[in-house]
C-alpha positions in Angstrom: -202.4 16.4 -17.8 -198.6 16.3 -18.4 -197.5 18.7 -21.6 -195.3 16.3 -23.2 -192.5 18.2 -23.9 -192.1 18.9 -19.6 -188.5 17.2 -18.9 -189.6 16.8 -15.4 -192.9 14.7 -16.7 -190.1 12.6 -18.6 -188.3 11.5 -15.6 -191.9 10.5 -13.7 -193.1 8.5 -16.1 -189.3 6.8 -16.7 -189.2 6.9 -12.9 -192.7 4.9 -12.2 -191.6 2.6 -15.1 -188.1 1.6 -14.0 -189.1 1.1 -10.5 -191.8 -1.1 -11.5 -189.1 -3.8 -13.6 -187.8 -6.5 -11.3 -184.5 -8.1 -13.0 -184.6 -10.5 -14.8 -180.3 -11.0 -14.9 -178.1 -10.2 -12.2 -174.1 -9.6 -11.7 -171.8 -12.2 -9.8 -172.0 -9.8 -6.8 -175.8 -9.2 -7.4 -176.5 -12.9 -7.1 -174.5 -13.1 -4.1 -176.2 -10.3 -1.9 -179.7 -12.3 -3.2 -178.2 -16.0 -1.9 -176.2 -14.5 1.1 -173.3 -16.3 -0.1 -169.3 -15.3 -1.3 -168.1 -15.3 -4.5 -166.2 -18.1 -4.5 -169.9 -20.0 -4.2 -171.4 -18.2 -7.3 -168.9 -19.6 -9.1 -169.3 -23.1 -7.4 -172.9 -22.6 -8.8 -172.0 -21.7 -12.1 -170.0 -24.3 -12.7 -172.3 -27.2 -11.1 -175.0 -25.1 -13.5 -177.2 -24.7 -10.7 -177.6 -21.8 -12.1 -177.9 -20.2 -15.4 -175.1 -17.7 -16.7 -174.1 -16.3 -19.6 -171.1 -13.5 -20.9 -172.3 -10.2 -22.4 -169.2 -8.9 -23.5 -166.3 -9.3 -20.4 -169.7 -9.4 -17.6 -171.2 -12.7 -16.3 -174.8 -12.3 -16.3 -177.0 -14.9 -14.2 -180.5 -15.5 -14.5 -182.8 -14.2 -11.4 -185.2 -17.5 -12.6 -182.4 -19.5 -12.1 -181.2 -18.4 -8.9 -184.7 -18.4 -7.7 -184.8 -22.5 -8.8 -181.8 -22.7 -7.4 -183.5 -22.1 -3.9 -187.0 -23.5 -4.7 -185.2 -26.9 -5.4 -183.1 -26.8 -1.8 -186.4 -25.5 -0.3 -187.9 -29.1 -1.3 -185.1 -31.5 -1.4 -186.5 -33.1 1.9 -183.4 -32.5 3.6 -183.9 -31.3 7.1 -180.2 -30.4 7.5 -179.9 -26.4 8.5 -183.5 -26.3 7.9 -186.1 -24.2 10.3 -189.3 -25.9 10.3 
């Protein structure tokens, strides 16, 4: 057993924790490495609320949910355009 007051124990546990949360908000430039896409279409996104944003303080914050929707709905719009089948 791990003596609780080992700082190297600590920063297991934290590790195996922190590794182990997906996120459930990502930046501007978070969202675009996730849709492949510039900046300029994040913001396209945002503003069509395609996808769910919020400020926290100066920062943009946009929901991994919503940008996983986002792609679900495109998934099954029917169109065949760009699509691999």
């Amino acid at each position: 057993m791990l003596a609780a007051s080992d700082p190297d124990a600590e920063m297991q546990v934290s590790d195996r924790h922190s590794k182990d949360l997906e996120p459930i908000v990502v930046s501007p430039h978070g969202a675009q490495k996730m849709l492949a896409c510039g900046r300029t279409r994040i913001y396209e996104l945002i503003a069509a609320e395609e996808v769910e944003s919020y400020k926290d303080g100066r920062r943009r914050k946009i929901t991994v949910a919503s940008i996983e929707s986002y792609v679900a709905r495109r998934l099954s719009t029917g169109s065949s355009e760009g699509r691999i089948k």
